[in-house]
N, C-alpha and C positions, 0 to 999 in steps of 0.2 A: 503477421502473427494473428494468430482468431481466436487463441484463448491469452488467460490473462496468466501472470505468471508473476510469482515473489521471488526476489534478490535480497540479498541479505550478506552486508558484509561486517565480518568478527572482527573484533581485539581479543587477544587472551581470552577466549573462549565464550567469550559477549556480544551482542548486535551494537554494531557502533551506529551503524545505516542503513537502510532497507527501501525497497522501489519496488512498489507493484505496478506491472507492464498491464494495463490495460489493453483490450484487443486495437490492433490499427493496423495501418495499410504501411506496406516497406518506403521508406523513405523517411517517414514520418518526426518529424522534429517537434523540441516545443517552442513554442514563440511565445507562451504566456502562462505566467505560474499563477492561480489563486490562495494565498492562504486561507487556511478553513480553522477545524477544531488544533489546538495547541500540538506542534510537532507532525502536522500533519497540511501538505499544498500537492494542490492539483495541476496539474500541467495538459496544456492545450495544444492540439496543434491549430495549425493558422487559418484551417474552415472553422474552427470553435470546439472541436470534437474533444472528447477527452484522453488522453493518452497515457496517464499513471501516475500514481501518487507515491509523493517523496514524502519518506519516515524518515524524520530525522531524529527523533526522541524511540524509537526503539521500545527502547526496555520501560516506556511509560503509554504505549497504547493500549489500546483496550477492542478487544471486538469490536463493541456497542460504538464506539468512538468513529471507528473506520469504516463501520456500516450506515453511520450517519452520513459519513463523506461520500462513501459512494452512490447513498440515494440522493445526493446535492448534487450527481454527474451524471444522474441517469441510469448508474448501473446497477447488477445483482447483487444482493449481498454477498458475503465472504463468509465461510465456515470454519469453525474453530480450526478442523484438518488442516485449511488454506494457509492459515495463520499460525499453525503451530510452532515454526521457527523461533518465532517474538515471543511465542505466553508462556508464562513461567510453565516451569512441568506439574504436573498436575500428580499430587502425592497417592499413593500405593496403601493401600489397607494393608497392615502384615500383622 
């Protein structure tokens, strides 16, 4: 896989859990989780590389939070679009 990609799995129409696939090579497993900022671990695979981070708070991340994480992994940040799954919707002028 060479780009990174969000999962996201619902209850009743809410993020229970969510995993972003960082880029990595087929096969690639994790052998080692870091917890980082609250609701938020990184996973490695067994050369050190980073392989994606487990959301497990969902409905309490934040951009700002997850972009910290991933410049603690070396990677790009994530843009609102990326993340738009998880952030509340964003209200409508009427």
């Amino acid at each position: 896989m060479k780009q990174r990609y969000l999962e996201v799995v619902y209850r009743r129409g809410k993020p229970l859990a969510a995993y972003l696939y960082l880029p990595r090579q087929p096969g690639d497993r994790s052998t080692r989780t870091q917890p980082q900022e609250a609701g938020l671990l990184i996973d490695y695979a067994p050369d050190g590389r980073p392989i994606g981070v487990e959301i497990t708070a969902p409905s309490q991340v934040t951009l700002a939070a997850l972009n910290r994480v991933l410049a603690t992994a070396q990677q790009s940040p994530i843009t609102a679009a990326e993340l738009a799954p998880l952030l509340p919707p964003t209200p409508v002028a009427g």
